[in-house]
C-alpha positions as CSV (number, residue, x, y, z in Angstrom):
1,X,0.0,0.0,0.0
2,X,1.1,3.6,-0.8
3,X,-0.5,6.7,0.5
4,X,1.5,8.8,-2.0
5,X,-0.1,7.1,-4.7
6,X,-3.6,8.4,-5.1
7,X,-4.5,10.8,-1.9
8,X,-8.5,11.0,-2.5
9,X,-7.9,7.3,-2.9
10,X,-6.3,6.4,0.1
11,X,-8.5,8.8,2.1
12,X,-11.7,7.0,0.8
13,X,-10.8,3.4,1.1
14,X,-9.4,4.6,4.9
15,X,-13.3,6.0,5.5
16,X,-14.5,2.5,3.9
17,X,-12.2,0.7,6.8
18,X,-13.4,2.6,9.6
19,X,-17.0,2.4,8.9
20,X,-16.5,-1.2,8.3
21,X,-15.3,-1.2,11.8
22,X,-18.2,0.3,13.4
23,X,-20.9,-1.9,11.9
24,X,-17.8,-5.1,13.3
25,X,-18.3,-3.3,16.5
26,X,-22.3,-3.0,15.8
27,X,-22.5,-6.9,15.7
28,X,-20.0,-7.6,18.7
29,X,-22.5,-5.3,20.9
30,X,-25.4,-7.0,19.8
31,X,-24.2,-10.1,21.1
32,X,-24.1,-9.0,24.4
33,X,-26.9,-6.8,24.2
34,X,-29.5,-9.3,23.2
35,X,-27.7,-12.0,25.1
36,X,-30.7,-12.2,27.7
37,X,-33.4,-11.9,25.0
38,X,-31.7,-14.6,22.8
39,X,-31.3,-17.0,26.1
40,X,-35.2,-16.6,27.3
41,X,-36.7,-16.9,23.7
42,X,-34.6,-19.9,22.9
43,X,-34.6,-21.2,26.4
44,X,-30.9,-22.0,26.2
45,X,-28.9,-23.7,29.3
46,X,-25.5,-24.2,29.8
47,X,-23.0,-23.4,27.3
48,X,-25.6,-23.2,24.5
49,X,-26.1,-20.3,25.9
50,X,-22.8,-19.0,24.3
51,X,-23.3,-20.6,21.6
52,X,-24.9,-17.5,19.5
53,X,-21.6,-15.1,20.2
54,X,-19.7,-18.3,19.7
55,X,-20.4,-19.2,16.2
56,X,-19.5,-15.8,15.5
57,X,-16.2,-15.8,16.8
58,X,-15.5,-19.8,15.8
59,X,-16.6,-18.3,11.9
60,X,-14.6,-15.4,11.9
61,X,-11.3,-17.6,12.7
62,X,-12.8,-20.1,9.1
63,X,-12.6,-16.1,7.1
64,X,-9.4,-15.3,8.9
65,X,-7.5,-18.2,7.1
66,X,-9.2,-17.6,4.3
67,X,-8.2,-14.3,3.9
68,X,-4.2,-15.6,4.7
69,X,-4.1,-17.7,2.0
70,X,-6.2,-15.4,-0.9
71,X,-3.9,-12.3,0.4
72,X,-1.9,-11.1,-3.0
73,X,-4.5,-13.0,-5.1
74,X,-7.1,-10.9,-5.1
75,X,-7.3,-7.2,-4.0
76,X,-8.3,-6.8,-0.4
77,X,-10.7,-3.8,-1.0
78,X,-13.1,-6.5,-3.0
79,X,-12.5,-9.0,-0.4
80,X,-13.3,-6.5,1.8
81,X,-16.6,-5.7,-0.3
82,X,-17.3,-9.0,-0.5
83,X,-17.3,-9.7,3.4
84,X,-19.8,-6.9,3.8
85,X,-22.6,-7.6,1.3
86,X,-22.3,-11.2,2.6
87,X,-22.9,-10.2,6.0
88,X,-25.2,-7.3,5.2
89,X,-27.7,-10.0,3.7
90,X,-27.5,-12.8,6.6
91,X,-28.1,-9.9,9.1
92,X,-31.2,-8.8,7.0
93,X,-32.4,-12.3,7.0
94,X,-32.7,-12.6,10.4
95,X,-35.8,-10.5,11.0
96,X,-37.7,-13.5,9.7
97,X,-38.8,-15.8,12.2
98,X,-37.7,-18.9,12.5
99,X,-36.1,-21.8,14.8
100,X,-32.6,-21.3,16.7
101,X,-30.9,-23.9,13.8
102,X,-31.9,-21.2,11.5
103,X,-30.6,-18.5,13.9
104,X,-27.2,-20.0,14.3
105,X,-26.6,-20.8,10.6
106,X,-27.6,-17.0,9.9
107,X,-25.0,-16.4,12.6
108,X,-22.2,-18.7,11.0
109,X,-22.1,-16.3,7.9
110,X,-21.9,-13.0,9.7
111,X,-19.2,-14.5,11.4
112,X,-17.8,-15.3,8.1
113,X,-18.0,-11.2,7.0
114,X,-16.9,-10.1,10.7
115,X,-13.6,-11.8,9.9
116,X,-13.2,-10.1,6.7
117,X,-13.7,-7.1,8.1
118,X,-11.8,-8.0,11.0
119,X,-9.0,-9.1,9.5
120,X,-8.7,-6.9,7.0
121,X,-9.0,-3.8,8.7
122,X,-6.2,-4.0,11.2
123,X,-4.1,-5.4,8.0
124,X,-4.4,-2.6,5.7
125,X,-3.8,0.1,8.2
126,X,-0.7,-2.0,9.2
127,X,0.3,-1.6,6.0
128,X,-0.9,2.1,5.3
129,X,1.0,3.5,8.4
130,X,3.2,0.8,9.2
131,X,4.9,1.1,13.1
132,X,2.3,3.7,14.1
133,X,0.4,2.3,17.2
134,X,-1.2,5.5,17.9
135,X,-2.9,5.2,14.6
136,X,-4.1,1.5,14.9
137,X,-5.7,2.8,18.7
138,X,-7.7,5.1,16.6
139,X,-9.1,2.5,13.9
140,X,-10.1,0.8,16.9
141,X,-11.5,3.8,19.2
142,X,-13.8,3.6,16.3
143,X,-14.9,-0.1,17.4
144,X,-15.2,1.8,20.7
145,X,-17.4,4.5,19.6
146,X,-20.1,2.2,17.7
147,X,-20.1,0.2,21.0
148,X,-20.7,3.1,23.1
149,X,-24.0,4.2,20.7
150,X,-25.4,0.8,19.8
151,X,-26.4,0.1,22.5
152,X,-29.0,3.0,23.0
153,X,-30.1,2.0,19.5
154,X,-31.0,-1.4,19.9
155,X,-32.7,-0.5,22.7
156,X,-35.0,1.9,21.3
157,X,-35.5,-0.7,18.5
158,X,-36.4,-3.5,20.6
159,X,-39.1,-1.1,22.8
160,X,-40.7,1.0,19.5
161,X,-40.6,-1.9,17.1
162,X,-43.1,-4.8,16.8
163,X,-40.4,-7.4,15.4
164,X,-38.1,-6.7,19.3
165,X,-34.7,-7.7,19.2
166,X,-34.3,-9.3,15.5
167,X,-35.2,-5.6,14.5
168,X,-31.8,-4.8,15.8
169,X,-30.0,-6.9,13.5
170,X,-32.2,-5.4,10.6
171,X,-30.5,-1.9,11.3
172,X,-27.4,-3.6,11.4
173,X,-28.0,-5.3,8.1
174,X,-28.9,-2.3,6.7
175,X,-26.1,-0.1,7.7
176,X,-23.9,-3.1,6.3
177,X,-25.9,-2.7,3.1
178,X,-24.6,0.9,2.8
179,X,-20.8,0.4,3.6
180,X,-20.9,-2.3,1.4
181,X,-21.8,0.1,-1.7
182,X,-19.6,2.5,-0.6
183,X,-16.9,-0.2,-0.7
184,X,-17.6,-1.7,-3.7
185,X,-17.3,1.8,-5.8
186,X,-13.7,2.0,-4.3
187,X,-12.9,-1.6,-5.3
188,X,-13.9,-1.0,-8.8
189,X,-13.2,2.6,-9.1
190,X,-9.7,2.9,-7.0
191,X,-8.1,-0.4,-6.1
192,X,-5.9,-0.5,-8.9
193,X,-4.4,3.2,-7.3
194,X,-4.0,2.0,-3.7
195,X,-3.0,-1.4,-3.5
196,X,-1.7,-4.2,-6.3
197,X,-1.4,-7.6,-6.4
198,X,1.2,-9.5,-4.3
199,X,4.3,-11.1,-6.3
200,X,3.3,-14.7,-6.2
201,X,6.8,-15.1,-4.5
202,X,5.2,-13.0,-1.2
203,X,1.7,-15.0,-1.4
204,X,0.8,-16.4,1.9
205,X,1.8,-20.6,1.6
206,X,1.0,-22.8,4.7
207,X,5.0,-22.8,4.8
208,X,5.0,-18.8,5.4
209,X,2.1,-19.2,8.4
210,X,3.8,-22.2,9.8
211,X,7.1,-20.0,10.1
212,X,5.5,-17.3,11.8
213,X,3.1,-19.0,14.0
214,X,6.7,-21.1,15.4
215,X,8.5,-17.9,15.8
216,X,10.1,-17.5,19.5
217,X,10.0,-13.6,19.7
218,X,6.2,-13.9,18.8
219,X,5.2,-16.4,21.1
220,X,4.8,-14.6,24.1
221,X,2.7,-12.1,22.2
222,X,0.7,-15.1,21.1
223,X,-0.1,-16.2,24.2
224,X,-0.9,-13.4,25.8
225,X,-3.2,-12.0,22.7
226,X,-5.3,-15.9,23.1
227,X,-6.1,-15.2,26.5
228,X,-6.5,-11.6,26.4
229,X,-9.2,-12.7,23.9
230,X,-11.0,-14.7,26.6
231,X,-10.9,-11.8,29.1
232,X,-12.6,-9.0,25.8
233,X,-14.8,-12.1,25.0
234,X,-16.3,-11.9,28.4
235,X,-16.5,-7.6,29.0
236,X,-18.4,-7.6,25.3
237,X,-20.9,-10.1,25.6
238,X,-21.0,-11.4,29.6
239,X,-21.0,-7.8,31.4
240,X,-25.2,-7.1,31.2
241,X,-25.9,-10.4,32.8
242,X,-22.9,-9.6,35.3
243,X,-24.6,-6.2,35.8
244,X,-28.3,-7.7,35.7
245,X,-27.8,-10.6,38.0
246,X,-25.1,-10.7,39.8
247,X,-25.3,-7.3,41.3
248,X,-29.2,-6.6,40.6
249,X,-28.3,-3.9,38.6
250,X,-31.4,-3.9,36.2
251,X,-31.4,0.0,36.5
252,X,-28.0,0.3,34.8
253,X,-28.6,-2.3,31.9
254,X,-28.6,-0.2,29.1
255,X,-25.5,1.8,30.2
256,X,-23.4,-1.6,30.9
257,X,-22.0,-2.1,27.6
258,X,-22.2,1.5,26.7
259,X,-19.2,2.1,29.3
260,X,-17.6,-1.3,28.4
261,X,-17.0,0.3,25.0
262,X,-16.6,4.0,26.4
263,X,-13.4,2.7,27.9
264,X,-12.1,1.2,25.2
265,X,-12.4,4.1,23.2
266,X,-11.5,6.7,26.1
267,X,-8.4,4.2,26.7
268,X,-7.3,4.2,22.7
269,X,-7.7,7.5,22.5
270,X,-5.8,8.7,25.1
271,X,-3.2,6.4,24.1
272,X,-3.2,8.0,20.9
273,X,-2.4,11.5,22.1
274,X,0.0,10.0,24.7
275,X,1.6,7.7,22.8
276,X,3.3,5.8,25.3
277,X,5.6,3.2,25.3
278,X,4.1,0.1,24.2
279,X,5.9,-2.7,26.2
280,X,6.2,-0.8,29.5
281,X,2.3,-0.1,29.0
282,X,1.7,-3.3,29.2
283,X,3.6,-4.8,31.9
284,X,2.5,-1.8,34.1
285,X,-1.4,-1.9,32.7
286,X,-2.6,-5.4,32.6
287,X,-2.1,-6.0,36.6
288,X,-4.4,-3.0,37.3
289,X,-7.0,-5.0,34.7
290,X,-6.9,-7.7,36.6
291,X,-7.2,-6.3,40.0
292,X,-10.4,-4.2,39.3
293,X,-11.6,-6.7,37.5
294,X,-11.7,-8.7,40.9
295,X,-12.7,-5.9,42.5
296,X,-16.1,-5.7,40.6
297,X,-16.6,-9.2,41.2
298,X,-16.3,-8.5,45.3
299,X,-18.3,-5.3,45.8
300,X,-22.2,-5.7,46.2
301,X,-23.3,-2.2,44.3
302,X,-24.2,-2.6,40.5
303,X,-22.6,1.5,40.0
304,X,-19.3,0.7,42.2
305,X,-18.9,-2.9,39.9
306,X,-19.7,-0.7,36.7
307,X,-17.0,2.0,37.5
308,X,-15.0,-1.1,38.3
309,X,-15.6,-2.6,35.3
310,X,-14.6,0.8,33.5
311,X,-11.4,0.8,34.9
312,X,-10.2,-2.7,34.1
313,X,-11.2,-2.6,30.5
314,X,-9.3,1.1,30.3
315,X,-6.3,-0.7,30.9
316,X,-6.8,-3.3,28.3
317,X,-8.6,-1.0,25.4
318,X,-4.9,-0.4,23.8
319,X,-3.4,-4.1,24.4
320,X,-4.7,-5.5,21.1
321,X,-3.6,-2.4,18.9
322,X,0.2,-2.6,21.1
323,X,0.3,-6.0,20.1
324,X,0.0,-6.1,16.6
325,X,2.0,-3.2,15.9
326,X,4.7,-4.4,18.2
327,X,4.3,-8.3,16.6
328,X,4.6,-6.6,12.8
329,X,7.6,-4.4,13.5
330,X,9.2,-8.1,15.2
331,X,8.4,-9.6,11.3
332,X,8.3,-6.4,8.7
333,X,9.0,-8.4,5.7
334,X,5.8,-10.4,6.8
335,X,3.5,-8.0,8.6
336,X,0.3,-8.8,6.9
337,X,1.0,-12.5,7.7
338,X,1.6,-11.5,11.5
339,X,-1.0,-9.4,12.1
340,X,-4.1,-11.4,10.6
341,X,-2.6,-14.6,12.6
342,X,-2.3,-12.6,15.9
343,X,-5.4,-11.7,15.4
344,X,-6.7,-15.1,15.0
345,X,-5.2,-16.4,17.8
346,X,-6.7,-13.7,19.8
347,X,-10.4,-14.9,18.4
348,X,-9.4,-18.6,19.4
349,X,-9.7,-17.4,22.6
350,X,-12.2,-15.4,22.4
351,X,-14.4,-18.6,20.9
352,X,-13.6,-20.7,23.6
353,X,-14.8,-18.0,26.2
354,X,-18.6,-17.9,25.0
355,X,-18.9,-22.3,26.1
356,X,-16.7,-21.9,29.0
357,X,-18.1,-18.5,30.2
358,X,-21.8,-20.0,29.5
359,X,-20.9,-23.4,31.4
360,X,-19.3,-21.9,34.9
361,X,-22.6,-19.4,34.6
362,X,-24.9,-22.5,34.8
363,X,-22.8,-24.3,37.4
364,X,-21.4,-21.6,40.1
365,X,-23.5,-18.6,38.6
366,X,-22.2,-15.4,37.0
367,X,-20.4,-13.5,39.2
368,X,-17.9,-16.6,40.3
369,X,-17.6,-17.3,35.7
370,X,-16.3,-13.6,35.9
371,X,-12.6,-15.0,37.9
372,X,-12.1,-16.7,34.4
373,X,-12.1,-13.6,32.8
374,X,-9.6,-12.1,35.6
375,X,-7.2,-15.4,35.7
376,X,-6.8,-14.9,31.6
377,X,-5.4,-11.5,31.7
378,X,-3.4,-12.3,34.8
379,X,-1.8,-14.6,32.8
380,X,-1.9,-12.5,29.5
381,X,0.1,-10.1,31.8
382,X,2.5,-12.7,32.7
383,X,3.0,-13.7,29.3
384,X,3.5,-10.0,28.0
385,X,6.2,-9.8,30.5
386,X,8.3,-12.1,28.1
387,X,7.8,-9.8,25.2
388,X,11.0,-8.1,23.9
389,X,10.8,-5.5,21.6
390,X,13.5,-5.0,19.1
391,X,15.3,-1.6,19.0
């Protein structure tokens, strides 16, 4: 990718990437926002009941290796299309009724899109500004942002509309619909400006993965990204059901997720304008994660748990964004490689969450589920402590 190339370009397809990562951000917080609603209509028990959030996630990591091995083939801005129209017309579909099989398989193809998306967006502006971490926290105080308005949205959907929560996924759908178009006139009109073709020498070969998924200096990185992706698993979809029932917080529902996503996006963006440094971030952040985390569990008020709450995700909001930009500048020759198989190492974790998180619910009830989530970034910190950052 060149930004000198073609400015207007550049400038549209980086508008096409961000919106793309609100409506990613739109379908994350409708998992957890119309976790309840999906669990009582469906009557789901035990880890079924993370199964919707789950087949998301497990999808995503099926369009992650997808897009590895088609990278250089084909020009990420019509993959990128692609993803979007694909997932723009599962979402609309869902507003029909019909039986949780039907739900799920719906579910199976956004998950397919959100890993385009996914995958795609963190790559490309990788690649666009290459060793800039302060940009990659603001693609993704986007995702913040979307999470702190969605949920208001789906809530006045599901109390003004006759069709409740699959109305949400309409909007969703809808909005999808739009970026996709927007998208696609950029892939035909502009991709030939911004991007071209990988040599076939640079395509991604199950060779190239292998090499950098066995890499020393990344491992560390690795293992901390797959449980940190447990830990953002539960905060995105488990938190309203912490809230709801393990506190009795039914008054703050609406506002649960809104300030699980205000702190990533206050966190991000403050990083941004502070740009600190990445490595010492996180070995002196992810301890104070964990410990408020824990401290939210303890403490009987739903508002003292919520600011809580607020506090541990603040210190993990810029983790993801560190880590890839710290993992590509370990492997320049390789970036695109590293950063779409950090990132789907992170979502391995985040799919086994939904079962586990869903299971220890059933048997020891939600607040006591919530140490999982606490444990995995205690030892995401642990591994990050291993991390060493070449000068």
């Amino acid at each position: 990718m060149d930004r000198s190339s073609n400015r207007k370009a550049v400038l549209l397809y980086t508008i096409c990437i961000y919106a793309g990562m609100w409506i990613l951000a739109s379908i994350h917080s409708a998992a957890g926002a119309l976790q309840t609603e999906v669990i009582n209509v469906f009557s789901l028990r035990d880890s079924v009941k993370g199964l919707p959030s789950g087949v998301v996630t497990g999808f995503s990591i099926v369009s992650f290796l997808c897009v590895l091995f088609t990278a250089g083939r084909f020009f990420k801005s019509r993959m990128l299309a692609l993803g979007l129209g694909i997932g723009a017309a599962a979402l609309c579909l869902i507003i029909l009724p019909a039986p949780f099989a039907v739900f799920i398989a719906l579910l199976c193809v956004v998950g397919l899109s959100s890993g385009v998306i996914d995958s795609l967006s963190s790559a490309v502006i990788s690649e666009l500004y290459p060793g800039k971490g302060s940009t990659m926290c603001l693609l993704h105080a986007t995702y913040g942002c979307a999470g702190l308005v969605m949920p208001f949205v789906f809530k006045w959907t599901m109390s003004s509309g006759s069709l409740g929560w699959r109305s949400t996924y309409l909007i969703v759908g809808l909005c999808m619909g739009l970026v996709f178009v927007g998208e696609f006139i950029v892939s035909r009109r502009f991709s030939s400006m911004i991007e071209a073709p990988t040599d076939k020498t640079r395509r991604v070969t199950p060779g190239l993965l292998l090499k950098v998924l066995l890499n020393k200096r990344l491992l560390p990185i690795y293992i901390s990204a797959f449980l940190g992706g447990i830990y953002l698993n539960t905060m995105l979809v488990w938190t309203p059901r912490f809230i709801e029932f393990g506190h009795n917080g039914e008054e703050y529902l609406t506002w649960v997720l809104a300030c699980v996503y205000l702190a990533i996006t206050v966190s991000r963006l403050a990083m941004f304008v502070l740009k600190p440094d990445m490595i010492l971030f996180l070995k002196c952040g992810m301890p104070v994660c964990a410990v408020a985390l824990v401290g939210a569990i303890l403490v009987k008020s739903p508002l003292i748990a919520l600011i809580a709450l607020f506090v541990s995700i603040f210190f993990i909001g810029p983790v993801i964004p560190f880590h890839v930009t710290i993992a590509g500048e370990m492997m320049p020759e390789n970036r695109f490689v590293v950063t779409v198989s950090l990132m789907l190492i992170m979502m391995l974790g985040q799919t086994v969450a939904s079962p586990l998180i869903g299971k220890a619910e059933s048997l020891w009830g939600i607040n006591n589920a919530m140490y999982i989530a606490a444990g995995a970034v205690f030892f995401s910190w642990l591994a990050s402590l291993m991390i060493r950052r070449e000068r």
